[in-house]
C-alpha positions as CSV (number, residue, x, y, z in Angstrom):
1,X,-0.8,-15.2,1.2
2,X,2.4,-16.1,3.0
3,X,3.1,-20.1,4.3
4,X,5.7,-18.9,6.4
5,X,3.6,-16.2,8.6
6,X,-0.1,-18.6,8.1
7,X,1.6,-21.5,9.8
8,X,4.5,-19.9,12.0
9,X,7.4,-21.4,10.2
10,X,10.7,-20.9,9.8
11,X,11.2,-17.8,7.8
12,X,12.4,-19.1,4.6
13,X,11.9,-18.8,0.6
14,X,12.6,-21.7,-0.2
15,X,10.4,-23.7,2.7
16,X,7.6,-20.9,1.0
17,X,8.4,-22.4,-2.7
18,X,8.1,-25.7,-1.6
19,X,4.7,-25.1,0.2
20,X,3.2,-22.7,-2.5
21,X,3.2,-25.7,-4.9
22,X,2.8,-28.7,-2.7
23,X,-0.5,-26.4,-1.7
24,X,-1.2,-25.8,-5.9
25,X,-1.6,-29.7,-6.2
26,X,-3.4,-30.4,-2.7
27,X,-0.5,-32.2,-0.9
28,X,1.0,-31.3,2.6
29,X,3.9,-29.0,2.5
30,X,6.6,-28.7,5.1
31,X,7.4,-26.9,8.5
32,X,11.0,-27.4,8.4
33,X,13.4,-28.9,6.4
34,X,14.0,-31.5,8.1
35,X,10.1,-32.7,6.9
36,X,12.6,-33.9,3.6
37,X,13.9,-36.8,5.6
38,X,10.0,-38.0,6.0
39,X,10.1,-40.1,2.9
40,X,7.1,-38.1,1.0
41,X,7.7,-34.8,0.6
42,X,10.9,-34.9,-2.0
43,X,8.8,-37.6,-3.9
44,X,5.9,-35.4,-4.1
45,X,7.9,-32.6,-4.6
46,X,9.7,-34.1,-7.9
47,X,6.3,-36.0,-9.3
48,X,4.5,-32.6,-9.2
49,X,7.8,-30.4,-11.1
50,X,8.7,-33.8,-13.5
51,X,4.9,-34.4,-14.0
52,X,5.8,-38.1,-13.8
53,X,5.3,-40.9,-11.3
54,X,8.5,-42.4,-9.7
55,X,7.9,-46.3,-9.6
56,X,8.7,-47.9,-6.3
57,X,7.8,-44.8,-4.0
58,X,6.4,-46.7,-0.8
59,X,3.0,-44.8,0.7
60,X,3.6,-43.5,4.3
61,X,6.9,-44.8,4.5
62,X,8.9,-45.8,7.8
63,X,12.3,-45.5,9.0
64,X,14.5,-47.4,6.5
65,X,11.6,-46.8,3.8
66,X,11.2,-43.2,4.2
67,X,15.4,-43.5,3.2
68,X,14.8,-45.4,0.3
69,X,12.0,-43.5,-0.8
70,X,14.2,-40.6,-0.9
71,X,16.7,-42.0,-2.8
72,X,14.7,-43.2,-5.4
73,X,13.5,-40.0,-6.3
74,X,17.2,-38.7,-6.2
75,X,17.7,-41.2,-9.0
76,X,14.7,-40.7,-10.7
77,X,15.8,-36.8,-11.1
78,X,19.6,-38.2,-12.1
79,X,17.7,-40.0,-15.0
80,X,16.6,-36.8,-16.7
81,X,19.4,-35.1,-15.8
82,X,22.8,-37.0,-15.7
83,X,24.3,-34.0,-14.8
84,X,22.6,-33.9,-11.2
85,X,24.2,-36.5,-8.8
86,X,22.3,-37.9,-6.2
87,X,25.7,-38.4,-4.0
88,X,25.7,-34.6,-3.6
89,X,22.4,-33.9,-1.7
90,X,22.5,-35.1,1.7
91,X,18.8,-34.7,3.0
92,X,19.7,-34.0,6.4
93,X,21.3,-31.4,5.3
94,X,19.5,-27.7,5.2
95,X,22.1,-26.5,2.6
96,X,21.6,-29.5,0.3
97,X,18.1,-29.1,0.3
98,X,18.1,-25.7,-0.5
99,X,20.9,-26.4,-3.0
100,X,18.6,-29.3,-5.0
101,X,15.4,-27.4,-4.9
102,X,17.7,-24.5,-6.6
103,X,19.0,-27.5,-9.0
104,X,14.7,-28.4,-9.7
105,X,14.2,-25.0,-10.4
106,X,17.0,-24.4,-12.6
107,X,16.6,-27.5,-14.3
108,X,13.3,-28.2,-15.1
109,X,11.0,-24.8,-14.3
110,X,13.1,-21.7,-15.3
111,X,14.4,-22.7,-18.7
112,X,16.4,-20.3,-20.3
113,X,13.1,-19.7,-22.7
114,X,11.6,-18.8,-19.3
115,X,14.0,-17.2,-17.9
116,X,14.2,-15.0,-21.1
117,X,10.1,-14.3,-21.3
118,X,10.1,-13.2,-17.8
119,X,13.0,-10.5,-18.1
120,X,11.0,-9.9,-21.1
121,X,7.9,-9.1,-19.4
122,X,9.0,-7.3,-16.6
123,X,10.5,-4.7,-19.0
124,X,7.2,-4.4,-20.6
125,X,5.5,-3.2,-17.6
126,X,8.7,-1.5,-16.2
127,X,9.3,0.6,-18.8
128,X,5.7,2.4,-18.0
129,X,7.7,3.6,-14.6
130,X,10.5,4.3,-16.3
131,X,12.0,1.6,-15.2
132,X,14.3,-1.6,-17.0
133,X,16.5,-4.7,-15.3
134,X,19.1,-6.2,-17.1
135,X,19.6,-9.1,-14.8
136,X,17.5,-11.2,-11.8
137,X,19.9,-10.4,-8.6
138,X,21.1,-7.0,-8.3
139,X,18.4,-5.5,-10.2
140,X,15.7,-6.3,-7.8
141,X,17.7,-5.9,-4.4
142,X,15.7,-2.9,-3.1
143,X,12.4,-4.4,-3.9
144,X,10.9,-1.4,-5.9
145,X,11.1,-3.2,-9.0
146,X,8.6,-5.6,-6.9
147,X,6.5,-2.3,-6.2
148,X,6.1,-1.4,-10.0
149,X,5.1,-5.3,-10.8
150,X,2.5,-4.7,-7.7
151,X,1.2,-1.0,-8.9
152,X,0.5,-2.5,-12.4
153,X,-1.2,-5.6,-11.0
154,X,-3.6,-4.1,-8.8
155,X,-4.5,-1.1,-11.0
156,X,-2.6,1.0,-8.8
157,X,-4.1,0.5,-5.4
158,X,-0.2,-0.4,-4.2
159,X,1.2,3.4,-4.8
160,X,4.2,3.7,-6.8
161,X,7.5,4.8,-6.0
162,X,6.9,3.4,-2.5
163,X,6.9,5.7,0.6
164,X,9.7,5.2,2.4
165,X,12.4,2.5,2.6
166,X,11.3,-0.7,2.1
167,X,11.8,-3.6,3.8
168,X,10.5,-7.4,3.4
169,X,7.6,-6.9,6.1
170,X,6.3,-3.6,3.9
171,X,6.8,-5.5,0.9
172,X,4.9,-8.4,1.9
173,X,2.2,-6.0,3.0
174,X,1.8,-4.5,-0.7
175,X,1.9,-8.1,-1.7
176,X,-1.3,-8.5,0.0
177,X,-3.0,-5.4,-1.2
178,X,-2.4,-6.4,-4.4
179,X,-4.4,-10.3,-3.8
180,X,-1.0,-11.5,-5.0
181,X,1.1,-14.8,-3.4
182,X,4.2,-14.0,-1.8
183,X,7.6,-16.4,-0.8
184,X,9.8,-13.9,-0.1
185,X,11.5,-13.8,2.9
186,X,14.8,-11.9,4.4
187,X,17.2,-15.0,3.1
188,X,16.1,-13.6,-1.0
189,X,15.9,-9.9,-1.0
190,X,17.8,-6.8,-0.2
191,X,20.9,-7.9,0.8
192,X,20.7,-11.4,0.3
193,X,18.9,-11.4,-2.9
194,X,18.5,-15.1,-4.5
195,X,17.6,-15.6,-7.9
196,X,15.5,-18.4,-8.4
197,X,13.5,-16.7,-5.5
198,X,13.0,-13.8,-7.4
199,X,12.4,-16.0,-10.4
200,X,9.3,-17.7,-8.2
201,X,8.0,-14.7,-7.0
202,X,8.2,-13.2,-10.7
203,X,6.4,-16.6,-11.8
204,X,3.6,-15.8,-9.4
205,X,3.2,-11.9,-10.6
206,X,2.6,-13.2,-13.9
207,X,0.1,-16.1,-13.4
208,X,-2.1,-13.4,-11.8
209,X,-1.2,-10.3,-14.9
């Protein structure tokens, strides 16, 4: 499974996170980022992550509503977190989306606890190929950690060490072979590895292990 190659989108991690759990709870994802300045998918997006309603969103929102809509769910995340302020995401702004889905992620999904179980149990099935990370950037730049992950989870139907030199379209492909979701794109891996993408895509090995 891949959002951006199913619906010809832009190819991008973080329009894949979005998607991949707009899509877990039943409600429409995005095509581009610029779907944010709709009025319904950041409130969606923050109800689903907070598990809590926002009061005040308006249903199917237009023009000046789809504005406020927006920025009551900016304040509704400031009143969790005081540390996040709503002043710094513009939602025009492809950067600043990226930037506050990072922020959601960081805040309220990969918790330090999480973050900790996850390195945790990637070493548990790394160290059967002889293999340990330390971190979740570096470590996972060449994507044969990823391969490892994907040997274990499908019993070993995806071969391990990988033939040849991987790239995102052949690691995709073993993503597939082993019935597992992928939202990794060219923007999080090899040399432009992201760490809350590798995070999400770690998140997804694990729900299926």
């Amino acid at each position: 499974f891949d959002s951006s190659d199913i619906l010809d989108l832009p190819k991008d991690s973080y329009i894949n996170i979005v998607n991949n759990i707009m899509e877990a709870n039943n409600l429409k994802g995005i095509r581009f980022f610029s779907d944010f300045e709709l009025g319904t998918i950041l409130p969606n997006l923050v109800q689903v992550i907070l598990k809590e309603k926002i009061p005040d969103i308006i249903e199917n929102p237009q023009d000046h509503d789809q504005l406020m809509n927006n920025m009551n769910a900016l304040y509704f995340i400031n009143q969790k977190d005081s540390s996040i302020n709503p002043r710094h995401f513009i939602l025009s702004k492809q950067d600043d989306i990226k930037d506050l889905i990072r922020v959601l992620l960081k805040k309220f999904i990969f918790t330090d606890d999480i973050i900790n179980q996850i390195k945790k149990n990637s070493n548990s099935i790394l160290h059967q190929f002889n293999r340990k990370i330390n971190n979740l950037n570096k470590d996972w730049s060449d994507g044969t950690n990823f391969v490892a992950l994907l040997s274990f989870l499908s019993n070993g139907a995806v071969k391990y060490p990988p033939n040849g030199i991987l790239n995102v379209e052949k690691l995709k492909d073993l993503f597939v072979k082993a019935n597992c979701q992928s939202i990794i794109e060219e923007d999080s891996l090899f040399d432009n590895v992201d760490e809350y993408s590798i995070l999400y895509q770690l998140k997804l090995i694990f729900n299926e292990i």
